[in-house]
N, CA, C and O of each residue as an XYZ file, in Angstrom:
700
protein
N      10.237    -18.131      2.962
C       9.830    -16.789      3.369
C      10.602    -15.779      2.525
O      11.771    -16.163      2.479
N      10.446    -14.722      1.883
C      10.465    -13.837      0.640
C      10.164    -12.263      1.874
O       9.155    -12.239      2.580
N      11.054    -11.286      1.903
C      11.708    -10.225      2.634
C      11.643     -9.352      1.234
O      12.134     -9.597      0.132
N      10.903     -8.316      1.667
C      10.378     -7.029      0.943
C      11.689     -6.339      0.305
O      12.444     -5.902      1.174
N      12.089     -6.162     -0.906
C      13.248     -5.587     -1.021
C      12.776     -3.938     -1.265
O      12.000     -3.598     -2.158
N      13.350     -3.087     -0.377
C      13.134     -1.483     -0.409
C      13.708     -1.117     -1.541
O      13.109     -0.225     -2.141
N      14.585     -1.481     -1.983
C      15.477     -0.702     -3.495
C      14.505     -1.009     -4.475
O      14.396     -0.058     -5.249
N      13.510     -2.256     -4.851
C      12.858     -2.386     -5.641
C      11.309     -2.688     -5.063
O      10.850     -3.830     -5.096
N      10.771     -1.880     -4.684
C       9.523     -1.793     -3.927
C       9.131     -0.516     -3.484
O      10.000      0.296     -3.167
N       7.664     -0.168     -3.408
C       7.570      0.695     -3.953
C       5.586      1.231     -3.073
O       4.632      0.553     -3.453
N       5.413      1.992     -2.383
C       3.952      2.040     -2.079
C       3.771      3.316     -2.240
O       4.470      4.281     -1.932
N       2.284      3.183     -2.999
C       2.019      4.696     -3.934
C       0.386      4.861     -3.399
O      -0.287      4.035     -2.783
N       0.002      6.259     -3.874
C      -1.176      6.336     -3.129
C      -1.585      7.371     -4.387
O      -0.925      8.260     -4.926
N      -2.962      6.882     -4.631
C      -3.160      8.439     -5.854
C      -4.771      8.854     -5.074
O      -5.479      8.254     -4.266
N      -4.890     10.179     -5.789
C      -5.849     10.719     -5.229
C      -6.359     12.147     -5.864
O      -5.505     13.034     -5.870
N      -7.751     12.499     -6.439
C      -8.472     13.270     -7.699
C      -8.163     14.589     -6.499
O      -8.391     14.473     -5.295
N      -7.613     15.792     -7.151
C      -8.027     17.077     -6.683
C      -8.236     18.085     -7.516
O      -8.350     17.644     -8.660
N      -8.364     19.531     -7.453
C      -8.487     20.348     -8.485
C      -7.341     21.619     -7.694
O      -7.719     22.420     -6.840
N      -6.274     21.548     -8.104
C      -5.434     22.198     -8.017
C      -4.873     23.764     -9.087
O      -4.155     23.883    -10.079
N      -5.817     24.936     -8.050
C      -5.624     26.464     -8.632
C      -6.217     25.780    -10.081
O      -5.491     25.728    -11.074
N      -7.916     25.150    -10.093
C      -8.574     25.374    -11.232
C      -8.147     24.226    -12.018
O      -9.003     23.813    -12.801
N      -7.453     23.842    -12.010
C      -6.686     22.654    -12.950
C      -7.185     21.112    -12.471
O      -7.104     20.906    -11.260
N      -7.594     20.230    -13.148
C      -7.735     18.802    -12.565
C      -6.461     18.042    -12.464
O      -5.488     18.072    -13.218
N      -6.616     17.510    -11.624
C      -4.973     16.169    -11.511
C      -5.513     15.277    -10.093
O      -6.293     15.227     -9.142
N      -4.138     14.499    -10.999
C      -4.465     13.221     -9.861
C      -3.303     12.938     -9.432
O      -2.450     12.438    -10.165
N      -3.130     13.184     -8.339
C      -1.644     13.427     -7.369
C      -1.271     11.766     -6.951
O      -2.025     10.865     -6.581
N      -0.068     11.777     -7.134
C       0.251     10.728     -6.732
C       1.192     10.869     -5.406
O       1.319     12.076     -5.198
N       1.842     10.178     -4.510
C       2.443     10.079     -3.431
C       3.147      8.762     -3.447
O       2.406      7.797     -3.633
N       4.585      8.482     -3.274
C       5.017      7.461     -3.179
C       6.332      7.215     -2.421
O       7.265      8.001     -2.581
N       6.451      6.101     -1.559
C       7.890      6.157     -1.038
C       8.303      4.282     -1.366
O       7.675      3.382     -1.924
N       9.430      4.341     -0.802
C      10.296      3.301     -1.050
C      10.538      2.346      0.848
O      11.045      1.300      1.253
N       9.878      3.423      1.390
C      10.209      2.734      3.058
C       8.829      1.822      3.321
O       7.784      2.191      3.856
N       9.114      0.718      2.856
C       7.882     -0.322      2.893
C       8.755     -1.993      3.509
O       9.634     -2.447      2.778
N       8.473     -2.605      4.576
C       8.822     -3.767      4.600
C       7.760     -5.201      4.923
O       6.804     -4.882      5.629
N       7.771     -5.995      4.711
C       7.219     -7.055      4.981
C       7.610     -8.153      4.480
O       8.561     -8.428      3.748
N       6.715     -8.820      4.981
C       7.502    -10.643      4.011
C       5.957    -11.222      3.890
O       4.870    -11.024      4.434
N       6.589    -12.166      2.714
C       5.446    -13.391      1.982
C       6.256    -14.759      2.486
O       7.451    -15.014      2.634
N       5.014    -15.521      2.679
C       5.437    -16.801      2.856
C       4.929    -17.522      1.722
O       3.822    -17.178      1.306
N       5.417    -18.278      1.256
C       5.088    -19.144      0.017
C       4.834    -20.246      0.069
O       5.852    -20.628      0.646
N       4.098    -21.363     -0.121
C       4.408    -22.581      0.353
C       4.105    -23.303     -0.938
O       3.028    -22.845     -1.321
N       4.480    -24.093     -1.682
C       4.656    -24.419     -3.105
C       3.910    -25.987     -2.577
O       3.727    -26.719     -3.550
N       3.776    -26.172     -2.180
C       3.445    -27.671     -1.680
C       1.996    -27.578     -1.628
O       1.225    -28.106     -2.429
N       1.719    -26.945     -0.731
C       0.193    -26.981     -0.003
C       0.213    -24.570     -0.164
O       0.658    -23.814      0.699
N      -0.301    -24.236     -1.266
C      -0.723    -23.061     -1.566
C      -1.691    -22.542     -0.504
O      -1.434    -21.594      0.238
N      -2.644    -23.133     -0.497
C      -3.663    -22.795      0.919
C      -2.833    -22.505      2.444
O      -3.448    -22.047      3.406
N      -1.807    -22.739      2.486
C      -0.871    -22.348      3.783
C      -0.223    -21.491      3.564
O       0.689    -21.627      4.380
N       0.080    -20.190      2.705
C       0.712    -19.466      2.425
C       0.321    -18.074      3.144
O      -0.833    -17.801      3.476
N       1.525    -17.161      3.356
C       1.003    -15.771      4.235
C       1.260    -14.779      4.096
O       2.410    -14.528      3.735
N       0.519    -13.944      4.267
C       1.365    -12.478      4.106
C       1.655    -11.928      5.378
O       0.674    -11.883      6.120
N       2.924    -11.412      5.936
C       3.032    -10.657      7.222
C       2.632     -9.353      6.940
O       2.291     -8.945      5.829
N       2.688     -8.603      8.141
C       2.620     -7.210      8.803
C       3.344     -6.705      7.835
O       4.541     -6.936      7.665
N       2.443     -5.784      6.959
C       3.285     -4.748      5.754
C       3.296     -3.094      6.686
O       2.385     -2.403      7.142
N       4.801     -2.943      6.661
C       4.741     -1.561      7.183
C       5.438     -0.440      6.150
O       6.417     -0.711      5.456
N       4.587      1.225      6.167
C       5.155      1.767      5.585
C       5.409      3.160      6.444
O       4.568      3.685      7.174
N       6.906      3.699      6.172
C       6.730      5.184      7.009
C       6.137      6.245      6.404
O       6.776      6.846      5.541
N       5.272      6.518      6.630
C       4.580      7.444      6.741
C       5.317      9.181      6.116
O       5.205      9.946      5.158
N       6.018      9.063      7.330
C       6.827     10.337      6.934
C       7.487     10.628      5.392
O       7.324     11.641      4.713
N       8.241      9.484      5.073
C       9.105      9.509      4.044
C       8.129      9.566      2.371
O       8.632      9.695      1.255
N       6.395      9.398      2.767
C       5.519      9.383      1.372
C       5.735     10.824      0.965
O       5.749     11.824      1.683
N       5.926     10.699     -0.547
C       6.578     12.531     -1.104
C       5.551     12.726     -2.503
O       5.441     11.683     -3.147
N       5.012     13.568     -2.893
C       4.208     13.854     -3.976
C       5.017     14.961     -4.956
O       6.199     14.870     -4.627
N       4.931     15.588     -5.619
C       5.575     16.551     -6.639
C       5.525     18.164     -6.033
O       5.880     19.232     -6.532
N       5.017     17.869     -4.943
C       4.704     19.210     -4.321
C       5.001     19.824     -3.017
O       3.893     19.829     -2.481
N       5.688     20.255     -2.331
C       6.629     20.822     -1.143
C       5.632     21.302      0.099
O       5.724     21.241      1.325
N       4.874     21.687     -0.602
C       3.593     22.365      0.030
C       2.802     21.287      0.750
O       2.553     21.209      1.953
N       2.429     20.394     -0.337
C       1.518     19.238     -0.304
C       2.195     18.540      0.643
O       1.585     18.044      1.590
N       3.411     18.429      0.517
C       4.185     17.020      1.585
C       3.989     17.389      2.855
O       3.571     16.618      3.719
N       4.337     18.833      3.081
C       4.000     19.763      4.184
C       3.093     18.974      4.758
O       3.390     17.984      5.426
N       1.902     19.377      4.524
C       0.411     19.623      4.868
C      -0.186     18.013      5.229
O      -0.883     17.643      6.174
N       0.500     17.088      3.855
C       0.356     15.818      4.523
C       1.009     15.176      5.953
O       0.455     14.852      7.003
N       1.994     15.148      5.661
C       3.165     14.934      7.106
C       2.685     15.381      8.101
O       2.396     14.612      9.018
N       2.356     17.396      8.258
C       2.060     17.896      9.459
C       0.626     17.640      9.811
O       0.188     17.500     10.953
N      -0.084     17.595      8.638
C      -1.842     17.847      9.552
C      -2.997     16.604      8.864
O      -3.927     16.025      9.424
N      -2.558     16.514      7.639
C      -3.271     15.065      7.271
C      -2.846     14.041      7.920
O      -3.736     13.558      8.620
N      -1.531     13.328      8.005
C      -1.518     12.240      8.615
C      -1.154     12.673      9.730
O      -1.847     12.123     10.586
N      -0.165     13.627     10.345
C       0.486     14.046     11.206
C       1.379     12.694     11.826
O       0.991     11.974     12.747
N       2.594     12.561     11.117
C       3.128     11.817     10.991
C       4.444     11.998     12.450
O       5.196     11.081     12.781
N       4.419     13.262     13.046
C       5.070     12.911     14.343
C       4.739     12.652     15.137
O       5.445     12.648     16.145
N       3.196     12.208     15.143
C       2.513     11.318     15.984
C       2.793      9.903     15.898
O       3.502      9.210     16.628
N       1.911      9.503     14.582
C       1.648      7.973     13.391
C       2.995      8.123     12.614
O       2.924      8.556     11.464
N       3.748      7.926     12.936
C       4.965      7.214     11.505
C       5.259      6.362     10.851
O       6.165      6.128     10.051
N       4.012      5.630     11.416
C       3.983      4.193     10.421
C       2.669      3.855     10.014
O       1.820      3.646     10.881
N       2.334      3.757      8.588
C       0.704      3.137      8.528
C       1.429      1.829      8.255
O       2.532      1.663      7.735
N       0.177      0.544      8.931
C       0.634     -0.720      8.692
C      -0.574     -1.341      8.073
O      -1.621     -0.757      7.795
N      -0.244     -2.814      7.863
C      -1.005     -3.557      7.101
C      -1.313     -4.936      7.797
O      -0.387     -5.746      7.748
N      -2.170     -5.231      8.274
C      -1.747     -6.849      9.044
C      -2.944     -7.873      8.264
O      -4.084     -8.081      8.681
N      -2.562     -8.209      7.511
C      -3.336     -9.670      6.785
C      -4.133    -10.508      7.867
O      -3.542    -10.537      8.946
N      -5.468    -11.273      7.833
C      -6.177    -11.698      8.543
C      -6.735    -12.938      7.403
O      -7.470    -13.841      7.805
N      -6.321    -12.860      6.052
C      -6.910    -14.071      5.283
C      -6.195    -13.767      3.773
O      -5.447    -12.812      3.564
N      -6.580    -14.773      2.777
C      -5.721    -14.484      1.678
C      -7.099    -15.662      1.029
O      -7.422    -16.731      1.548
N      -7.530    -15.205      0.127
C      -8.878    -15.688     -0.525
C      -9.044    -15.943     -2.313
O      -9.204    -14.971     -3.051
N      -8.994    -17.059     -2.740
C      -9.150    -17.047     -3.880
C      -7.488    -17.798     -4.196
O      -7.006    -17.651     -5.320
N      -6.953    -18.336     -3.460
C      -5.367    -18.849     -3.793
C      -5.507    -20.397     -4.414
O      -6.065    -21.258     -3.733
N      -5.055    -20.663     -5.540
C      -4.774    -21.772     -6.456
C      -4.819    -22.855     -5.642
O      -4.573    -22.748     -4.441
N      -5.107    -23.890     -6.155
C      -4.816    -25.142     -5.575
C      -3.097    -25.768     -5.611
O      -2.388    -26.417     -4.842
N      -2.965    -25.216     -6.820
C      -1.724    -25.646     -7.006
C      -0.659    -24.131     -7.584
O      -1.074    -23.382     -8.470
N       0.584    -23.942     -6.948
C       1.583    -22.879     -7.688
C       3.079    -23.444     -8.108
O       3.819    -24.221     -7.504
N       3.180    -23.025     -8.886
C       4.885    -23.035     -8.947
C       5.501    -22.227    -10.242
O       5.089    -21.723    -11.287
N       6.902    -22.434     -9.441
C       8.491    -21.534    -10.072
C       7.710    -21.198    -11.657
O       7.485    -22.068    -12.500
N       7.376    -19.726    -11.801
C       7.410    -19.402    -12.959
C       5.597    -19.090    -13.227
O       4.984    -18.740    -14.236
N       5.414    -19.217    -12.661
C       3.515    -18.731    -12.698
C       3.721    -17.521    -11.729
O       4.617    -17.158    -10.968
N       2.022    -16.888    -12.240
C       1.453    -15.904    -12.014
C       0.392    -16.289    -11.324
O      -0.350    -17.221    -11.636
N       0.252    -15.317    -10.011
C      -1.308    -16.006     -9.807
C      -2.170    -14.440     -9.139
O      -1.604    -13.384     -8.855
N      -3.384    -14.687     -9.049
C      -4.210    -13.431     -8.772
C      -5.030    -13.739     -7.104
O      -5.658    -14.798     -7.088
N      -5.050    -13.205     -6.232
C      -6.048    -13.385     -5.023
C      -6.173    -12.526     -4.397
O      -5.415    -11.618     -4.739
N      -7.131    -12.161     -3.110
C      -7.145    -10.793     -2.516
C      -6.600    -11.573     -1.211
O      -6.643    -12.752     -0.858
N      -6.086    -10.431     -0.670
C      -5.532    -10.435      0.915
C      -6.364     -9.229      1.650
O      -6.329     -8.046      1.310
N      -7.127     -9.792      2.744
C      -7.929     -9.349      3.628
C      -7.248     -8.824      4.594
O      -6.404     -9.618      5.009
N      -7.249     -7.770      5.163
C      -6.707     -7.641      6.547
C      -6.905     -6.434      6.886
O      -7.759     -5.944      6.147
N      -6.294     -5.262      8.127
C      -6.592     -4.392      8.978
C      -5.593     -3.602      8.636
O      -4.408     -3.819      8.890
N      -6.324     -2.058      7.673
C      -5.219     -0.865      7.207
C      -5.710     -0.182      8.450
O      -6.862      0.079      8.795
N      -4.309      0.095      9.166
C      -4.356      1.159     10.052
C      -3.612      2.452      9.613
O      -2.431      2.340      9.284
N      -4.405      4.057      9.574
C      -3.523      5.081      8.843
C      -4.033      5.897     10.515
O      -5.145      5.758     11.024
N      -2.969      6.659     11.060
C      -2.746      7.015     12.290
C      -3.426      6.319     13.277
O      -2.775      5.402     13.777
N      -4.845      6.534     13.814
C      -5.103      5.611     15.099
C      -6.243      5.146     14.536
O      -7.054      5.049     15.457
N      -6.784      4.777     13.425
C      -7.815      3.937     12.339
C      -7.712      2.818     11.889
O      -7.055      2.725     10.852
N      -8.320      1.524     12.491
C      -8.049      0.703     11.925
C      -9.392      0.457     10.881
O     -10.430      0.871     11.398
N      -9.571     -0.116      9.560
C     -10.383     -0.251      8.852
C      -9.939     -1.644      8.060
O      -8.817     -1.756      7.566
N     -10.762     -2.502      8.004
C     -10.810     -3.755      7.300
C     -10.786     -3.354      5.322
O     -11.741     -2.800      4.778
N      -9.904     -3.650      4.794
C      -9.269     -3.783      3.416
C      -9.149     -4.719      2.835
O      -8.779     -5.705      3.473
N      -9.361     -4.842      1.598
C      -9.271     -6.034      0.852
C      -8.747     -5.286     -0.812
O      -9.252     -4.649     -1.736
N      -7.044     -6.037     -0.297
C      -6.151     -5.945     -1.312
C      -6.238     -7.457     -2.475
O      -6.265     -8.646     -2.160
N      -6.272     -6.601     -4.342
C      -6.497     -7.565     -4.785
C      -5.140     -7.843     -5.186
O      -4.889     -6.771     -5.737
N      -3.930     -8.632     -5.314
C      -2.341     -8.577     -5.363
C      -2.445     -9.847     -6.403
O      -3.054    -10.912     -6.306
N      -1.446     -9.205     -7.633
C      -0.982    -10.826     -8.466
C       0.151    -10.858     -8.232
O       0.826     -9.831     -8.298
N       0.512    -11.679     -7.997
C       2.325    -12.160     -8.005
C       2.670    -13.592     -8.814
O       2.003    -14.580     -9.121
N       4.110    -13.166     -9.000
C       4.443    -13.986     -9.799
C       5.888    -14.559     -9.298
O       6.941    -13.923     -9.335
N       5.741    -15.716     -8.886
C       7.025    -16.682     -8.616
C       8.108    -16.688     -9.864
O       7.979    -17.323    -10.910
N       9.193    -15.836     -9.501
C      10.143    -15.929    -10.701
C      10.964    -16.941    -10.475
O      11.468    -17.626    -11.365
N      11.150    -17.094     -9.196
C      12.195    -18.310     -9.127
C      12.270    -18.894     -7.436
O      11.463    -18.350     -6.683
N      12.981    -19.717     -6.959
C      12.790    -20.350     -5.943
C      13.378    -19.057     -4.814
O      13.054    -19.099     -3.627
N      14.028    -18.240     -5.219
C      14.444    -16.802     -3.921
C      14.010    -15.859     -4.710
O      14.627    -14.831     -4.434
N      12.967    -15.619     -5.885
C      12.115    -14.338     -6.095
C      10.699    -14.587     -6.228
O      10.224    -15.644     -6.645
N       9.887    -13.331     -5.771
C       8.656    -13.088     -6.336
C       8.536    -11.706     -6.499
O       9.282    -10.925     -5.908
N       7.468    -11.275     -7.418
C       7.072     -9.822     -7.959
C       5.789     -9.633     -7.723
O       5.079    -10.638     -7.754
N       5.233     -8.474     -7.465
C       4.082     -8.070     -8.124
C       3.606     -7.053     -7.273
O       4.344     -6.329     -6.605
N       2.393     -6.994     -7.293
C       1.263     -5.535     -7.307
C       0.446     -6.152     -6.563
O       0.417     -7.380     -6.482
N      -0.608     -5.067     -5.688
C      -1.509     -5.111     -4.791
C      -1.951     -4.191     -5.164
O      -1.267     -3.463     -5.883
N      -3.620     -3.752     -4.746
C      -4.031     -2.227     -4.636
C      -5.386     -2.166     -3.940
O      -6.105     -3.164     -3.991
N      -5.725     -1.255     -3.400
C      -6.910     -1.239     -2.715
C      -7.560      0.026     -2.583
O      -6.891      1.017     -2.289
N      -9.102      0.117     -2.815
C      -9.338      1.540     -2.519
C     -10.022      2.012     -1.125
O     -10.642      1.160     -0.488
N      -9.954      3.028     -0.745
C     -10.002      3.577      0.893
C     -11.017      4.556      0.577
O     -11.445      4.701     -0.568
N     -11.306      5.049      1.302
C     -11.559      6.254      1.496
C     -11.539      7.293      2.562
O     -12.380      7.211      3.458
N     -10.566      8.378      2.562
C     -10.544      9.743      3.077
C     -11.091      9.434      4.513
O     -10.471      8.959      5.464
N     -12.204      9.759      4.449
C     -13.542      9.741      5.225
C     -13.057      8.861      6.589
O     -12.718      9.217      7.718
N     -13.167      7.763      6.045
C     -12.959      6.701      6.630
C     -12.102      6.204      7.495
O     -12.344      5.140      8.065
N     -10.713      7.066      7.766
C      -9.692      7.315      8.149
C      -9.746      8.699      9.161
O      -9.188      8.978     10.222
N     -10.824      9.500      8.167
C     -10.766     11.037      9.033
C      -9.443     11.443      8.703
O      -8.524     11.392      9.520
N      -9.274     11.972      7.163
C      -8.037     12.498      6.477
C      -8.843     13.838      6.475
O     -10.047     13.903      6.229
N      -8.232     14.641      6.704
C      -9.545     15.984      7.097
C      -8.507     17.179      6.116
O      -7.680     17.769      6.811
N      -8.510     17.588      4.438
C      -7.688     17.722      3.723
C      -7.745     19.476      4.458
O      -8.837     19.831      4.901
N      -6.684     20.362      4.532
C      -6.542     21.650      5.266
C      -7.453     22.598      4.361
O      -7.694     22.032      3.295
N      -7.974     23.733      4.442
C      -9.018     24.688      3.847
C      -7.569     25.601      3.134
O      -6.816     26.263      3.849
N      -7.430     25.494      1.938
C      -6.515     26.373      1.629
C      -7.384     26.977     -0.114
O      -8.116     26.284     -0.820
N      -6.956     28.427     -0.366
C      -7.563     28.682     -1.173
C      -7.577     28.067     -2.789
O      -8.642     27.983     -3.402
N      -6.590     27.754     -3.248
C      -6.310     27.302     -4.267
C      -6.370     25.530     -4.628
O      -5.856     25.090     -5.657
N      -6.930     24.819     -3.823
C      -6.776     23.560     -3.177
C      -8.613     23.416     -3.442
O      -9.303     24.345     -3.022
N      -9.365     22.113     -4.208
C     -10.443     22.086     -3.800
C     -11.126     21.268     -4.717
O     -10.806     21.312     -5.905
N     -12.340     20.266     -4.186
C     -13.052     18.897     -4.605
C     -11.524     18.214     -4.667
O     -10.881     18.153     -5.715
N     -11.154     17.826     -3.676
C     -10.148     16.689     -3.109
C     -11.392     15.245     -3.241
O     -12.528     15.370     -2.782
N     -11.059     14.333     -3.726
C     -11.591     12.977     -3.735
C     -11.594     12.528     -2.430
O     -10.666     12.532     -1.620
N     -12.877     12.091     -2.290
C     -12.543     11.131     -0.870
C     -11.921      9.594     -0.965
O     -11.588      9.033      0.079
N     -11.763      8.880     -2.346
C     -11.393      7.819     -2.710
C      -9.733      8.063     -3.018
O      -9.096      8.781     -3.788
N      -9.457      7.225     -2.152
C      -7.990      7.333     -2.992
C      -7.821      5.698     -2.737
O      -8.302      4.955     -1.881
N      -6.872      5.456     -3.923
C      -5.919      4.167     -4.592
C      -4.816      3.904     -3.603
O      -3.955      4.762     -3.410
N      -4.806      2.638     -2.906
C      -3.215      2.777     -2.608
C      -2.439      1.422     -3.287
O      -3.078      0.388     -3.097
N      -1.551      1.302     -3.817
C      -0.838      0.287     -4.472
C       0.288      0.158     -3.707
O       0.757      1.122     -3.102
N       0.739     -0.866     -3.675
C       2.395     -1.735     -3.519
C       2.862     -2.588     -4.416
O       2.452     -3.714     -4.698
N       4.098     -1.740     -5.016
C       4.783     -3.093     -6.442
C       5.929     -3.493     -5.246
O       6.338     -2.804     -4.311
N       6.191     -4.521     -5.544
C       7.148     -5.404     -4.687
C       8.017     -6.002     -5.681
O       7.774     -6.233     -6.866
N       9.140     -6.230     -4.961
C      10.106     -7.936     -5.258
C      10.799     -8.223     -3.673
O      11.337     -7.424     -2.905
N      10.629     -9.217     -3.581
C      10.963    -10.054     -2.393
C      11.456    -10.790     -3.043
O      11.109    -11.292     -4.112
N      12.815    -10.980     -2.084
C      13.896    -12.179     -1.888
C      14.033    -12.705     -0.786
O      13.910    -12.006      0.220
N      14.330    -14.102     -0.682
C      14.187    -15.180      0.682
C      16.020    -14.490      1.245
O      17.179    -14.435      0.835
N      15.417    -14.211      2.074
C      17.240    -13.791      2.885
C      18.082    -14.506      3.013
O      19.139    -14.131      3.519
């Protein structure tokens, strides 16, 4: 079992707006993410992902305003302070893994962002560096909508994407 390391881990969220006329694509990211992988080097088909949790509160973008507005009225995070992740399948996993490969599969499961749960399918490669590490990336796309992210009417603010990206880079170590 492989324990989410926060110092090197990482969940980011991007998302298209047009900010005072200008195009960009905002990113959001924090470091308060935990979960664990189970690995099973023997029999790969038995392998798991737990309950990925992230706080909510602590996601920060380049913008003071923006963090505002997310925290207080997009997610409203002194309600929801945690969006979580709970795996329900892991699809497409090797027959065979080991120490020093890379491998690619999606993990199925239930993104809940305040009181929404919506079925997701994260595509994640990881890579077994050694018998107490693994690395890698996940990402999945959502949409807005779908959640009821309801972005605030402000004047300078506008064609917000309803698609947004969310990624997790990881390294997990077995405790």
């Amino acid at each position: 079992v492989y324990e989410l390391e926060q110092s090197s881990s990482t969940v980011s969220f991007s998302i298209f707006e047009e900010l005072r006329g200008d195009p960009t694509t905002v990113i959001g990211i924090t470091d308060q993410v935990a979960g664990q992988i189970l690995i099973d080097l023997e029999n790969p088909s038995a392998s798991q992902v737990g309950l990925v949790q992230v706080n909510a509160r602590t996601l920060a973008t380049d913008n003071e305003n923006r963090n505002r507005a997310m925290r207080n009225e997009i997610l409203d995070t002194d309600q929801f302070e945690l969006i979580s992740f709970e795996p329900i399948a892991l699809q497409g996993l090797p027959d065979a893994v080991e120490v020093g490969g890379t491998y690619t599969f999606d993990i199925l499961g239930n993104l809940t962002i305040r009181d929404i749960t919506q079925e997701v399918v994260f595509t994640a490669t990881i890579a077994i560096d050694s018998a107490s590490q693994v690395s890698g990336t996940a990402t999945a796309e959502v949409s807005r909508s779908a959640y009821s992210l309801i972005i605030p009417s402000v004047p300078f603010v506008a064609n917000v994407s309803d698609d947004i990206t969310l990624s997790i880079d990881f390294l997990a170590t077995t405790p």
